[in-house]
C-alpha positions as CSV (number, residue, x, y, z in Angstrom):
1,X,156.8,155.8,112.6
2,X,160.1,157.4,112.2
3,X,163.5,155.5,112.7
4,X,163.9,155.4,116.7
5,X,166.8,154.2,118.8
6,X,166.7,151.1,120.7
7,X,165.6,152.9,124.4
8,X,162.7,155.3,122.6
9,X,161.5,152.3,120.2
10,X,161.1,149.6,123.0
11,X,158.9,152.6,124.9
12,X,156.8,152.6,122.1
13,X,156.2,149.1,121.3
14,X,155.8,148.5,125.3
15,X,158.9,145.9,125.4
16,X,162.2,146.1,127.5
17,X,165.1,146.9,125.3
18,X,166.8,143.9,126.3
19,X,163.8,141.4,125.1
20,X,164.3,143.3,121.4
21,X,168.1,142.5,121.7
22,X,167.4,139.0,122.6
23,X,164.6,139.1,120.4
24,X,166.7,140.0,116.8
25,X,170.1,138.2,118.0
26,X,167.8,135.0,118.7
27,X,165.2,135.0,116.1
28,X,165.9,138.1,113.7
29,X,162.5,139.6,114.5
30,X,164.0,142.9,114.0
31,X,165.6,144.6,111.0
32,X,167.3,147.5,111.7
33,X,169.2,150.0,110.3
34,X,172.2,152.2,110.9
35,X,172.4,155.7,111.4
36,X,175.7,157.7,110.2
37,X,177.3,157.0,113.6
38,X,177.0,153.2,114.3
39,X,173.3,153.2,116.0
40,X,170.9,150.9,115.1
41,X,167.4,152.5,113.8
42,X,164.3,150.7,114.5
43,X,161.0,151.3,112.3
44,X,157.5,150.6,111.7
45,X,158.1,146.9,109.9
46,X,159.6,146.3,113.1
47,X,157.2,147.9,115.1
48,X,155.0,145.6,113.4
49,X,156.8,142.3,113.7
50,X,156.9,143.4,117.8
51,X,153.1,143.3,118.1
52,X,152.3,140.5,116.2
53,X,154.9,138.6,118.3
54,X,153.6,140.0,121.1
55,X,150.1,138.4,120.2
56,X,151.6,135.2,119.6
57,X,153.0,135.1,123.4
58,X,149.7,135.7,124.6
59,X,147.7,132.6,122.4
60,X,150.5,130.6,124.4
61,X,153.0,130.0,121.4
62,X,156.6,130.0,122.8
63,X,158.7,133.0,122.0
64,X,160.7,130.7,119.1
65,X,157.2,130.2,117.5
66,X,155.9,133.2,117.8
67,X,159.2,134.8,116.0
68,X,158.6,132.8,113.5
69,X,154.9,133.7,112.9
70,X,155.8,137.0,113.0
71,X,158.7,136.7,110.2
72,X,155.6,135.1,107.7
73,X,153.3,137.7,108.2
74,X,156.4,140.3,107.4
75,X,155.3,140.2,103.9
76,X,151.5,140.5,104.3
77,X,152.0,143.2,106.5
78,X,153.7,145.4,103.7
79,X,150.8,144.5,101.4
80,X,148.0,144.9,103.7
81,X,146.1,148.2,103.1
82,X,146.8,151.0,104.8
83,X,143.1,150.9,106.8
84,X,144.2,147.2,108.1
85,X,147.8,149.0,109.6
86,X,146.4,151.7,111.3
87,X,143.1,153.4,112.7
88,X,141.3,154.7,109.2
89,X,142.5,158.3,108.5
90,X,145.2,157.7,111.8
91,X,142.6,159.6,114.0
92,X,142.4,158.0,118.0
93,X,138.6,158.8,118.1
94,X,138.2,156.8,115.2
95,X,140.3,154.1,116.9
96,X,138.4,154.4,119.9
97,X,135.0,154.0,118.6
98,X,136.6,150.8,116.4
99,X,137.6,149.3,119.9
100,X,134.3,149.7,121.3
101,X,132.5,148.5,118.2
102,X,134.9,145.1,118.6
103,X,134.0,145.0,122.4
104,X,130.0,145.4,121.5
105,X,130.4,142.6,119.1
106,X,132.5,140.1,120.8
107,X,135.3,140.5,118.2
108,X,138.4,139.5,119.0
109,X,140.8,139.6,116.4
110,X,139.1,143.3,115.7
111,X,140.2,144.5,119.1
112,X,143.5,143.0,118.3
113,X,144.3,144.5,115.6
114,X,143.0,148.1,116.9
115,X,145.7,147.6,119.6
116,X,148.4,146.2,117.4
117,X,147.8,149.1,114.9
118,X,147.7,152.2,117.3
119,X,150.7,150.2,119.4
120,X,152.6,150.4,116.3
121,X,151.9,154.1,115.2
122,X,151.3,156.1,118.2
123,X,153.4,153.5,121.2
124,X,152.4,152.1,124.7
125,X,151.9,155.4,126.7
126,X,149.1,156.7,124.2
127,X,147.8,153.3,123.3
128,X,147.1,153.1,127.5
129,X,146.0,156.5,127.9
130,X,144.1,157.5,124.5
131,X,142.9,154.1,123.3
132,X,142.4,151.3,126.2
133,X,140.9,153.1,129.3
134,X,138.6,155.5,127.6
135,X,137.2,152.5,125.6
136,X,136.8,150.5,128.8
137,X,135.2,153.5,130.5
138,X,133.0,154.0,127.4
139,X,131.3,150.1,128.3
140,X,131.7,150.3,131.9
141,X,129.2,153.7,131.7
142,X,126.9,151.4,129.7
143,X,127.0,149.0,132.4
144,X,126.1,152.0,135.1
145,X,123.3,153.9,132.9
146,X,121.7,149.8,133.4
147,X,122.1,148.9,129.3
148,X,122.8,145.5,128.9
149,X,126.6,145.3,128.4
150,X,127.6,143.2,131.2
151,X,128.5,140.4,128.9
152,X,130.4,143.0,127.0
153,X,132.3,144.6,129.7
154,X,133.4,140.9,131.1
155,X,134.8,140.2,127.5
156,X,136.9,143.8,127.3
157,X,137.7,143.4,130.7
158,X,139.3,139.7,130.0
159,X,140.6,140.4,126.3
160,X,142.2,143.6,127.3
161,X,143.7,142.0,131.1
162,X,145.4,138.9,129.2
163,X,146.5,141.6,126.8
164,X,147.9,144.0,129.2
165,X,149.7,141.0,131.4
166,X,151.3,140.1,127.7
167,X,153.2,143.2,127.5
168,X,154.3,142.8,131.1
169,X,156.6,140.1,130.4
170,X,159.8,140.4,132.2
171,X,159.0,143.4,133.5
172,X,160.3,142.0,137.1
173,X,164.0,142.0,135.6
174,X,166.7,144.6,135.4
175,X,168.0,146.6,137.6
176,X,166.2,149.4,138.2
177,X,163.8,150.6,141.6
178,X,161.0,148.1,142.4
179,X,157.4,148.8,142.6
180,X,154.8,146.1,144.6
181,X,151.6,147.0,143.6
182,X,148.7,145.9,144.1
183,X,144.7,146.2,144.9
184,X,143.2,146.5,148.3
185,X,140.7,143.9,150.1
186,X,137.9,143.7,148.1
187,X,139.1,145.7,145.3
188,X,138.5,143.8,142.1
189,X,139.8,146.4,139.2
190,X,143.3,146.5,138.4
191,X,143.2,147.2,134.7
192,X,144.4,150.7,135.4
193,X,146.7,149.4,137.7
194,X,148.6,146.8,135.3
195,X,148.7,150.2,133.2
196,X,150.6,152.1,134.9
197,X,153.0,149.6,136.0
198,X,153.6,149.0,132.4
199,X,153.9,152.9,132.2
200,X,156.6,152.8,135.2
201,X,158.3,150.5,133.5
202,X,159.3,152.7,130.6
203,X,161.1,154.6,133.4
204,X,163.4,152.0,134.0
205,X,161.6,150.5,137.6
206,X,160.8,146.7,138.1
207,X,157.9,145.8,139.2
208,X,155.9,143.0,141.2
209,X,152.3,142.7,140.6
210,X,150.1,141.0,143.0
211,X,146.7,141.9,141.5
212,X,143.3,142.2,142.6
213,X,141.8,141.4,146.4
214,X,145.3,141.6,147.9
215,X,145.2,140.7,151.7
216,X,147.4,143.7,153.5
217,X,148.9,140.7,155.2
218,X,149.9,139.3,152.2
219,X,151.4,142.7,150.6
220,X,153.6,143.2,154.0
221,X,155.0,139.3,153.4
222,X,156.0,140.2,149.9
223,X,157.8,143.5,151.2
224,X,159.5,141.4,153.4
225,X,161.0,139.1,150.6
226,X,161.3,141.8,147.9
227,X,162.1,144.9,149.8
228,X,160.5,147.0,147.1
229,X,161.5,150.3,146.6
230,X,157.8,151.6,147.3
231,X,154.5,150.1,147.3
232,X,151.2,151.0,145.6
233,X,147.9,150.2,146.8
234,X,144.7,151.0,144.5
235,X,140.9,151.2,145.1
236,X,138.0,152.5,143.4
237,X,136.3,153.4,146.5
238,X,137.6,155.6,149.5
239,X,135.4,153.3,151.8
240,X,137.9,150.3,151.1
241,X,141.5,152.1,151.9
242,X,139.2,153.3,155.0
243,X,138.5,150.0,156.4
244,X,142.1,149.0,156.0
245,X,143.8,152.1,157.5
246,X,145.3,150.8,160.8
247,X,147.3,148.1,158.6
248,X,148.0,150.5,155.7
249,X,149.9,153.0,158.6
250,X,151.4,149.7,159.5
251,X,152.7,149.1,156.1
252,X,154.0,152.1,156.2
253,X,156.2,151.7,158.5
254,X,158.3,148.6,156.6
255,X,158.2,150.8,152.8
256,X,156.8,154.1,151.4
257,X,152.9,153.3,150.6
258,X,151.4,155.4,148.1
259,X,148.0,155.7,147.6
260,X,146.3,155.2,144.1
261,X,142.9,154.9,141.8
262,X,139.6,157.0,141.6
263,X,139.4,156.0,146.0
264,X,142.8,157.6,146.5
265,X,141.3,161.5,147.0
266,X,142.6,164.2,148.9
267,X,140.6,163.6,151.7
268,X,141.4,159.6,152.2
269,X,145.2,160.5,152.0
270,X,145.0,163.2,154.8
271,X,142.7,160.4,156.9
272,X,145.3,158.0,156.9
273,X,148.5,160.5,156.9
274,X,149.8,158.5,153.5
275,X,150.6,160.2,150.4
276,X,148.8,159.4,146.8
277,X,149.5,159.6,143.0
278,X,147.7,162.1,141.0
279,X,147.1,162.6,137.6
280,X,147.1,160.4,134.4
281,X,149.1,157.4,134.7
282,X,151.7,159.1,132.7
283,X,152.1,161.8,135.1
284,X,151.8,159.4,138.3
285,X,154.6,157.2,136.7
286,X,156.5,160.6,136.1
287,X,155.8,161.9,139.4
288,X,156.7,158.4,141.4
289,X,159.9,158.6,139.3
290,X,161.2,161.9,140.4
291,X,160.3,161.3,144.0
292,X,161.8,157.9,144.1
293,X,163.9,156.8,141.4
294,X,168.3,157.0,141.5
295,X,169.5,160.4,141.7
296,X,172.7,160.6,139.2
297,X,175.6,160.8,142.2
298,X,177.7,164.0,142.0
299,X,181.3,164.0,141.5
């Protein structure tokens, strides 16, 4: 990884900027240096000190404890071989097919340190897009061709959740434009939907996260308290934004809805007169951005 300012580094390691700050003023996880003006210049040992931090937070530790286990393994990360850093050759396929092999095996602290290595060299938005949901596709089609993966699909599904829901500490905080999401009634996938809040969040949004099986009910009462900025509902399935049109227009009439997930086709969105996101979840976080995010004010 080359030398990256503050704002590009915590993109790639998946962490607000102000949790680094906090971060090296409180503990000295972070060792940067200076660039010929003044900036600070954040690299790989840092990078690396970030995920293994990060892995520490989820196991439970508190973030004083988990500094600290990331400081010791400081020097075992600069001695470790470069195969143990980073996907062997620094190919994705090959990281891909690593993950999968860890997921097929029940092995965790493989899958961990797939993620913590391609986190480190390649940051969160291709760790999301090239690493984690192809993998999870790859055993979810298992499941569907009727292989018996189920077992294997439940432990991805968990490891990578609690993984995901790691990185999305604090992401509630700041300043920026909020974003409720959450899944529909009887939706129980929101992997993908974690992601791309995590995604949005590079752009600067907060967001609230209600998860799976949301009552439309419920989702209005939080707009109520939070008055988000916009809200996005995901669904596998057509069929279940279907059945909760009438509420969804209702919705829509207290916050922009936008419509998202594999159910969220052209065809549903015109039903129901609501507009959905497209695209990756790089390009849905892009494309929410520009149509809802602060406009710079003119002089």
């Amino acid at each position: 990884m080359q030398a990256l300012r503050i704002g590009e580094f915590a993109r790639r390691v998946g962490v607000p900027a102000t949790s680094l700050r906090a971060w090296e003023q409180r503990y000295g996880l972070l060792h940067p240096a200076r660039s010929a003006g003044g900036f600070r210049l954040y690299g790989e040992a840092d990078a690396q000190r970030v995920a293994v931090m990060l892995r520490g937070l989820e196991q439970g530790l508190s973030a004083a404890e988990a500094a600290a286990a990331a400081l010791r393994s400081a020097p075992a990360l600069r001695s470790a071989p470069a195969s143990t850093l980073r996907p062997q050759t620094g190919e994705l396929p090959l990281a891909r097919q690593q993950l999968i092999e860890a997921f097929n095996t029940y092995d965790e602290s493989a899958v961990h340190t797939v993620l913590d290595a391609v986190l480190a060299a390649y940051g969160l938005e291709t760790c999301l897009t090239e690493l984690v949901l192809p993998a999870l596709s790859a055993v979810g089609s298992g499941w569907e061709r009727g292989e018996p993966v189920i077992g294997q699909e439940h432990f991805a599904s968990n490891l990578i959740r609690a993984r995901l829901l790691a990185l999305a500490r604090l992401w509630g905080r700041g300043g920026g434009p909020l974003a409720l999401l959450a899944c529909v009634p009887r939706e129980q996938h929101d992997i993908s939907l974690i992601a791309f809040g995590l995604v949005l969040r590079t752009y600067g949004w907060r967001i609230v996260f209600l998860g799976t099986d949301t009552p439309i009910s419920t989702v209005a009462q939080a707009v109520a308290v939070t008055g988000p900025t916009v809200c996005v509902l995901s669904a596998f399935a057509p069929a279940l934004f279907e059945a909760q049109g009438p509420a969804l227009r209702r919705l829509a009439r207290t916050a922009p809805v936008l419509l998202s997930g594999p159910g969220a086709d052209a065809e549903i969105a015109q039903r129901l007169r609501l507009p959905r996101l497209g695209g990756d979840l790089v390009a849905a976080a892009r494309e929410l951005d520009n149509s809802f995010g602060p406009r710079p004010q003119t002089p």
